[in-house]
Backbone as ProteinMPNN parsed JSONL, in Angstrom:
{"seq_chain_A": "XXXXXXXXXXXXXXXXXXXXXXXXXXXXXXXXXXXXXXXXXXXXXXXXXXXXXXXXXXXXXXXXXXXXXXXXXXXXXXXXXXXXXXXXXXXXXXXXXXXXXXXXXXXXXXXXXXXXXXX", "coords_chain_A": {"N_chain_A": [[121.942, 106.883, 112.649], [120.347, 105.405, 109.661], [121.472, 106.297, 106.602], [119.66, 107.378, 103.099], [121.08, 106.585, 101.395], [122.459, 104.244, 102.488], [120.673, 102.284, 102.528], [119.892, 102.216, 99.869], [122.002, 100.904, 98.816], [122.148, 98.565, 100.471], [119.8, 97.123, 99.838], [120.355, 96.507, 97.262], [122.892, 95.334, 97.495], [122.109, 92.98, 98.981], [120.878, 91.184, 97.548], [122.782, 90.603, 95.622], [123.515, 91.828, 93.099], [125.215, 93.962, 90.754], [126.146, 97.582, 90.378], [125.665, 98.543, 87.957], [124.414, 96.802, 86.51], [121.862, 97.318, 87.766], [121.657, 99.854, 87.208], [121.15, 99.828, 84.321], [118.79, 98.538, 85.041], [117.051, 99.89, 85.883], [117.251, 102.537, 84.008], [119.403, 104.028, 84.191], [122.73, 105.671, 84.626], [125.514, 103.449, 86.089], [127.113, 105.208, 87.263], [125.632, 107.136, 88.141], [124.033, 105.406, 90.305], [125.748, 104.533, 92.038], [126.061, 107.495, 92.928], [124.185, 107.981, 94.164], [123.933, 106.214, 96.39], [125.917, 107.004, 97.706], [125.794, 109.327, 98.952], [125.984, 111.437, 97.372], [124.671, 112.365, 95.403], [121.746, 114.114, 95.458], [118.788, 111.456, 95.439], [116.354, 111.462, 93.346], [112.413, 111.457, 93.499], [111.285, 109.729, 91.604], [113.072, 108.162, 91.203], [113.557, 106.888, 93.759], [110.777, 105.651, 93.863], [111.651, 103.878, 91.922], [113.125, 101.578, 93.373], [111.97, 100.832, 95.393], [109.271, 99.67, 94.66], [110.53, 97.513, 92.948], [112.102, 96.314, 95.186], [110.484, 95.646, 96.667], [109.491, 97.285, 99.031], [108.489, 99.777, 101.459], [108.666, 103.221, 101.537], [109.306, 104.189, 103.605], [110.802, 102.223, 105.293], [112.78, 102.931, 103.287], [113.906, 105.656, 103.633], [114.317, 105.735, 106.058], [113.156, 105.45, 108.69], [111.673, 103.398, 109.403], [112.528, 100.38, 110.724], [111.443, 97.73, 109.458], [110.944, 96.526, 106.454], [107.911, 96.403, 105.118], [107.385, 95.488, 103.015], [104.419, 94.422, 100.825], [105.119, 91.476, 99.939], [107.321, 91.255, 100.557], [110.866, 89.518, 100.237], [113.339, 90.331, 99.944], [114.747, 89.81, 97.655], [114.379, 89.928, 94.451], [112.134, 88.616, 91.996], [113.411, 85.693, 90.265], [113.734, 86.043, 87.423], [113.216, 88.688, 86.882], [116.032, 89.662, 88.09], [117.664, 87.722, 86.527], [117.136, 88.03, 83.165], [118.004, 86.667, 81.206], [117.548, 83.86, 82.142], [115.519, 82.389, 80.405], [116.531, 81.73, 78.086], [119.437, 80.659, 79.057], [118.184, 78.033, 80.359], [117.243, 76.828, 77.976], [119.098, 76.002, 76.461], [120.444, 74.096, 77.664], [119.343, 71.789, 77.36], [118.651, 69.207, 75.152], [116.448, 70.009, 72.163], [113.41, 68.397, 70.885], [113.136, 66.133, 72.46], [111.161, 63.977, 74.468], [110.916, 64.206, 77.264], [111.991, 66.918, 77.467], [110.618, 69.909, 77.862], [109.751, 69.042, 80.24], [111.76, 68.712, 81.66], [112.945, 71.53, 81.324], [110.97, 73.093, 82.727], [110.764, 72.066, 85.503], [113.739, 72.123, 86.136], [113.923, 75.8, 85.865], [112.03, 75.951, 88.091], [113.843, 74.826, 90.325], [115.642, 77.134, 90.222], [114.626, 78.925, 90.265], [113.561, 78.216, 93.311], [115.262, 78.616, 94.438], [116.773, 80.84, 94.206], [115.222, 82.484, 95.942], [115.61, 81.504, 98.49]], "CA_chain_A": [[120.777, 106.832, 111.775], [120.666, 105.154, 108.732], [120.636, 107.182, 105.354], [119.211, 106.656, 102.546], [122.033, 105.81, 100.278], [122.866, 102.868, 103.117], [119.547, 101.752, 102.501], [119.643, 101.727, 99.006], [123.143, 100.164, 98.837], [121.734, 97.397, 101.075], [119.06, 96.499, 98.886], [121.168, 95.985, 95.944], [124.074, 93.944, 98.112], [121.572, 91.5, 99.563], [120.59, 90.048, 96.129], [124.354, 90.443, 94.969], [123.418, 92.942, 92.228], [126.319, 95.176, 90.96], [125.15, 99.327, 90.128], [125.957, 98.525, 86.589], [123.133, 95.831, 86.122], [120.532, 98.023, 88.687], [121.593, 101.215, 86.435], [120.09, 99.613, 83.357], [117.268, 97.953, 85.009], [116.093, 101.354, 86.092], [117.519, 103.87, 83.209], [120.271, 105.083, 84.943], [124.239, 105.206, 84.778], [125.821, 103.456, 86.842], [128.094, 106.38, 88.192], [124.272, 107.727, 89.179], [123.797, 104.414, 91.732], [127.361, 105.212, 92.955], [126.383, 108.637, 93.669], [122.763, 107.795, 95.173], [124.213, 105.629, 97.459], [127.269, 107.262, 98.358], [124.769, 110.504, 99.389], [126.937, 112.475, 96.497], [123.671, 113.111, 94.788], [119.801, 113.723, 95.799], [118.312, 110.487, 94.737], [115.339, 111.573, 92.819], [111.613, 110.774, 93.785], [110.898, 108.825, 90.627], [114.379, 106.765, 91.53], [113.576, 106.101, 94.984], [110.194, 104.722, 93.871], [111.501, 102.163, 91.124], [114.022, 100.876, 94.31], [110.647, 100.818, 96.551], [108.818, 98.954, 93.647], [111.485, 96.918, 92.245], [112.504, 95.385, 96.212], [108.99, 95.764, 97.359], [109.502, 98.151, 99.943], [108.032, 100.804, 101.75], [109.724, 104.548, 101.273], [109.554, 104.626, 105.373], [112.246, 102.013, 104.941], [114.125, 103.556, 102.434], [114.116, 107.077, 103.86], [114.932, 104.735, 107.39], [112.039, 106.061, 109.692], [111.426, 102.304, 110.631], [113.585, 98.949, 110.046], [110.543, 97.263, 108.675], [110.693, 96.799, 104.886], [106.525, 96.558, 105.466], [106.675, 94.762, 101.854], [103.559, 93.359, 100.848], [105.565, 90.263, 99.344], [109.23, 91.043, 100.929], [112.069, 88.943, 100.769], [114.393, 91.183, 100.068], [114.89, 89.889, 96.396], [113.034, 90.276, 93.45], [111.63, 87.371, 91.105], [114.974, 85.796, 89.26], [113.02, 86.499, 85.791], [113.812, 90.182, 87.174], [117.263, 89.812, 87.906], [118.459, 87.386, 84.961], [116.117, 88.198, 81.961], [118.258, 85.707, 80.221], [117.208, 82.73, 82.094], [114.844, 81.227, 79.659], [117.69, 81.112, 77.16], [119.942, 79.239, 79.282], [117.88, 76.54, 80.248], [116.633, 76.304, 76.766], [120.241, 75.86, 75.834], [121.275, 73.203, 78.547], [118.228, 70.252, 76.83], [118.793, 68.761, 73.83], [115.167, 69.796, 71.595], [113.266, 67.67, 70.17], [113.494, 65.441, 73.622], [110.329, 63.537, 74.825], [111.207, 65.008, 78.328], [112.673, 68.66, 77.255], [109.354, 70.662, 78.124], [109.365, 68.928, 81.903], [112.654, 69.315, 82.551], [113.258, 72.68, 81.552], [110.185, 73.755, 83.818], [112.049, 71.743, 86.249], [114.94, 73.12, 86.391], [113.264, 76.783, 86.4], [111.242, 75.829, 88.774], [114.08, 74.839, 90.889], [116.19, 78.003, 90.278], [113.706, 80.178, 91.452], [113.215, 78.395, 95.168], [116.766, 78.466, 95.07], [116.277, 82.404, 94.435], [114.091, 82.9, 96.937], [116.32, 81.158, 99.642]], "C_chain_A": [[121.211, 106.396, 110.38], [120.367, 106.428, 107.532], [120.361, 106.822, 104.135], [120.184, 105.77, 101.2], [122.974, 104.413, 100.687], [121.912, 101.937, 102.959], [119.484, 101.076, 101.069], [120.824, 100.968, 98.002], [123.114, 98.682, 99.629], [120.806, 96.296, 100.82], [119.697, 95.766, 97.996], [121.932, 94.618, 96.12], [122.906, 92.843, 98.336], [120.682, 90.882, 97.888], [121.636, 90.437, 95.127], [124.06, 91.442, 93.793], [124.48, 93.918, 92.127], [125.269, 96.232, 89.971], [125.055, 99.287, 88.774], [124.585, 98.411, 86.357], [122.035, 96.754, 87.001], [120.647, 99.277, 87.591], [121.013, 100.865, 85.639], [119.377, 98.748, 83.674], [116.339, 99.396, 85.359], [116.251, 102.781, 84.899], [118.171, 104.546, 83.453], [121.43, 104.893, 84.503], [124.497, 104.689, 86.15], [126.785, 104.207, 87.844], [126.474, 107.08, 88.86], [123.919, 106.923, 90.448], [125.091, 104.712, 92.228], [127.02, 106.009, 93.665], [125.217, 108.754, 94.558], [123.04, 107.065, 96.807], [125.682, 106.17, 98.157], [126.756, 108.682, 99.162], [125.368, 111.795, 98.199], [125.857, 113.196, 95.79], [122.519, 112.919, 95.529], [119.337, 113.121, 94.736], [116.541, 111.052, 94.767], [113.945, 110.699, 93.481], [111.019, 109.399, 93.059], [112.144, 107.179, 91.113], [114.001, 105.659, 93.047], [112.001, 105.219, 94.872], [110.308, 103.86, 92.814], [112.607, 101.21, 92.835], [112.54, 100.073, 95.251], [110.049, 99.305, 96.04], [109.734, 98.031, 93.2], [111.946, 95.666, 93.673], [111.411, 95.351, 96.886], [109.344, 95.79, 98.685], [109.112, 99.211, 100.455], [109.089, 102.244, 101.757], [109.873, 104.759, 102.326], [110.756, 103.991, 105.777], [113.265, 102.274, 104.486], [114.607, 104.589, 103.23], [114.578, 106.4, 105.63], [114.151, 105.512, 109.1], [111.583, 104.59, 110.265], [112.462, 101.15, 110.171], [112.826, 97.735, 109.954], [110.469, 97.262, 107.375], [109.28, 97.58, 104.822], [106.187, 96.026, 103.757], [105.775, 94.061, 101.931], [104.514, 91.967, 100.89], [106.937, 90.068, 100.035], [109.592, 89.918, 101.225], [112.951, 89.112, 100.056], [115.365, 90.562, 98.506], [113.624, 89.162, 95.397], [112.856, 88.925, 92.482], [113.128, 87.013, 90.502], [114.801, 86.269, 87.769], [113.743, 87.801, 85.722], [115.448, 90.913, 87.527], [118.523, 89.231, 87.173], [116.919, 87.323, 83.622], [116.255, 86.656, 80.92], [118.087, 84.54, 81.001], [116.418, 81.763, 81.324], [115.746, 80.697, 78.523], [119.064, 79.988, 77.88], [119.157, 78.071, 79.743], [117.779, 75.995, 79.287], [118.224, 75.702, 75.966], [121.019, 74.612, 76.874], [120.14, 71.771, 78.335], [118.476, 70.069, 75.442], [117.127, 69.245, 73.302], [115.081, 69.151, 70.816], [112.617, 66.098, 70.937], [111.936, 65.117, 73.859], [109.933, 64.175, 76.365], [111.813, 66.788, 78.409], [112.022, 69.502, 77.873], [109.841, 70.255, 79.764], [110.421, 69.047, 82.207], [113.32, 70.367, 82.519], [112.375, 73.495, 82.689], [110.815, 73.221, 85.071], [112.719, 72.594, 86.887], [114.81, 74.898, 86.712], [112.693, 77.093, 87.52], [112.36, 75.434, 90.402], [115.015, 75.635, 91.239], [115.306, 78.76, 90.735], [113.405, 79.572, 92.78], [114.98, 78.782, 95.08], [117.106, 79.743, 95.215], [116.063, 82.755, 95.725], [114.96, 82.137, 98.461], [117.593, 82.327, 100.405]], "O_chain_A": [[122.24, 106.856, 109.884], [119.431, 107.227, 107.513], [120.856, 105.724, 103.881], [119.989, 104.804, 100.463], [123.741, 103.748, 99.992], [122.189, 100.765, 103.213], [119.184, 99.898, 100.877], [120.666, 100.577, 96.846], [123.95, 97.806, 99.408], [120.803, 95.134, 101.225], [119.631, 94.538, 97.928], [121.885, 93.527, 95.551], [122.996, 91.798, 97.692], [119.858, 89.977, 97.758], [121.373, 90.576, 93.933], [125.128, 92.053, 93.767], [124.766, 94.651, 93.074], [124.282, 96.019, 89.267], [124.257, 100.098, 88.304], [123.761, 99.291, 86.109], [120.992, 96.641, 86.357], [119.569, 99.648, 87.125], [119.899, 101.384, 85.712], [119.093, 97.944, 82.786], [115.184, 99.693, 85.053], [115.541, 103.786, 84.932], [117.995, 105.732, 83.174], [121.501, 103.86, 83.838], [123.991, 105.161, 87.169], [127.114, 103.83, 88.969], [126.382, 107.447, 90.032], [123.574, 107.486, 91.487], [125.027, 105.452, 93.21], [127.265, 105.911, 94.868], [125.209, 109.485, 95.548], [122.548, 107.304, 97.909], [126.303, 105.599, 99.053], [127.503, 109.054, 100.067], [125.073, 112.98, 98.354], [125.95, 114.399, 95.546], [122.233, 111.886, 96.135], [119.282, 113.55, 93.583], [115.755, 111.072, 95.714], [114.105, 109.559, 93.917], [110.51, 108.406, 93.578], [112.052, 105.958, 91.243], [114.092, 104.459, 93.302], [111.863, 104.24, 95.606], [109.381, 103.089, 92.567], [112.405, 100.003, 92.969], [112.389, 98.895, 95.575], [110.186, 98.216, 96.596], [108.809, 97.298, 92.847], [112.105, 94.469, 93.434], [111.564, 94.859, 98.004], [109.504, 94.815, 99.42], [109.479, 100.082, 99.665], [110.285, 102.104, 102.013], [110.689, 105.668, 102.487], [111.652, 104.58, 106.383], [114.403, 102.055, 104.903], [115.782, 104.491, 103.581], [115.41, 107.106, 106.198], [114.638, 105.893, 110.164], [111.169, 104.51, 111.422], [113.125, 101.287, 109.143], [113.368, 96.687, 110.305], [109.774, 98.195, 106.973], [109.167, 98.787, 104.605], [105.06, 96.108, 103.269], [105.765, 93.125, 102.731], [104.596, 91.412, 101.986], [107.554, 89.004, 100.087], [109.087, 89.22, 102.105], [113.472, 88.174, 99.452], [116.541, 90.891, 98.353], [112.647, 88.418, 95.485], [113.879, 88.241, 92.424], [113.938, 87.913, 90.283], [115.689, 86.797, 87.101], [114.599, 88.096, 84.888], [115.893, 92.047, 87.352], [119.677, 89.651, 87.074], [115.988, 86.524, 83.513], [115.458, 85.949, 80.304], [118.734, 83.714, 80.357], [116.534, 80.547, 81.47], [115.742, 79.54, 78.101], [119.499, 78.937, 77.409], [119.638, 76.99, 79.403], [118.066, 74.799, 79.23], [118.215, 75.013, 74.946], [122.205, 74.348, 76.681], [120.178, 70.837, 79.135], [118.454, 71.034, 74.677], [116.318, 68.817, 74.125], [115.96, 68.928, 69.984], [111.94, 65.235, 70.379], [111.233, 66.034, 73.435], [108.795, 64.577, 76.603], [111.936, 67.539, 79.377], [112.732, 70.122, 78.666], [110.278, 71.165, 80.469], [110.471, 69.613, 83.299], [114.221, 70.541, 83.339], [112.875, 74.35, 83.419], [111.448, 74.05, 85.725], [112.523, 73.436, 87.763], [115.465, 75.364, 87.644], [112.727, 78.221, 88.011], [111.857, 75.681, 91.499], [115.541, 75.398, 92.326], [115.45, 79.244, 91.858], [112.933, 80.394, 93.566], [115.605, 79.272, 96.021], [117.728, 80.034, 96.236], [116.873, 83.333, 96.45], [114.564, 82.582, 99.538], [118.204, 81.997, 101.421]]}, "name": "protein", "num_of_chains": 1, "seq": "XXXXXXXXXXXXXXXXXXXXXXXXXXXXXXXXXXXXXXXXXXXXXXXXXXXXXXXXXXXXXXXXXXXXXXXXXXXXXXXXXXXXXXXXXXXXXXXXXXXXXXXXXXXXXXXXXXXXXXX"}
C-alpha cells in the first residue's frame, strides 16, 4: 500500500521540484517536506490540501485509496508561471527592447515554454 509520504514525494519528483523550492511555495521548511514524505511527521490537513490544490489532486489519491489523481485539470504538473515565478524576467532579458518584434516574440517564446511544460 502506498503511503502518503510516497504519494507526496511522487508529486514533487514528477515535475522535478526539489523540497527546498515546494517548502517556500507552501510556507514550510524544507526539513518539514523531508519529514512529510519520509512519514517522520503527520503531514498536517492544511499541508495536504495546498499539495491537493497546488497538483490538482484529489485527497483519495494522496491518502492512496485509489490510483486515480481524479484532477479536474491533471497532468501531474502545475502551470510553469507556478513553478518558475521568474519566467517573465528571463524572457524579458533574452530580446533586445525597443525591437519592432520584442512583444511577439517574447509571447512566443512563453508560449512555447509552457507546451513544453505541459509535455
Amino acid at each position: 500500500m502506498t503511503t502518503i509520504g510516497d504519494r507526496l514525494r511522487e508529486l514533487r519528483y514528477g515535475i522535478q521540484l526539489s523540497q527546498a523550492k515546494l517548502g517556500k511555495i507552501f510556507g514550510i521548511s524544507q526539513a518539514r517536506v523531508f519529514k512529510y514524505e519520509t512519514n517522520a511527521l503527520h503531514t498536517p490537513p492544511k499541508v495536504l490540501l495546498q499539495y491537493a490544490d497546488y497538483f490538482d489532486v484529489s485527497l483519495d489519491y494522496i491518502y492512496g485509496r485509489t490510483d486515480d489523481p481524479h484532477g479536474m485539470y491533471y497532468e501531474n504538473k502545475p502551470p510553469i508561471e507556478q513553478v518558475y515565478p521568474e519566467i517573465d524576467k528571463f524572457i524579458e532579458m533574452c530580446f533586445e527592447p525597443g525591437t519592432a518584434m520584442n512583444e511577439r516574440l517574447k509571447e512566443t517564446m512563453k508560449r512555447m515554454m509552457t507546451e513544453e511544460a505541459k509535455q
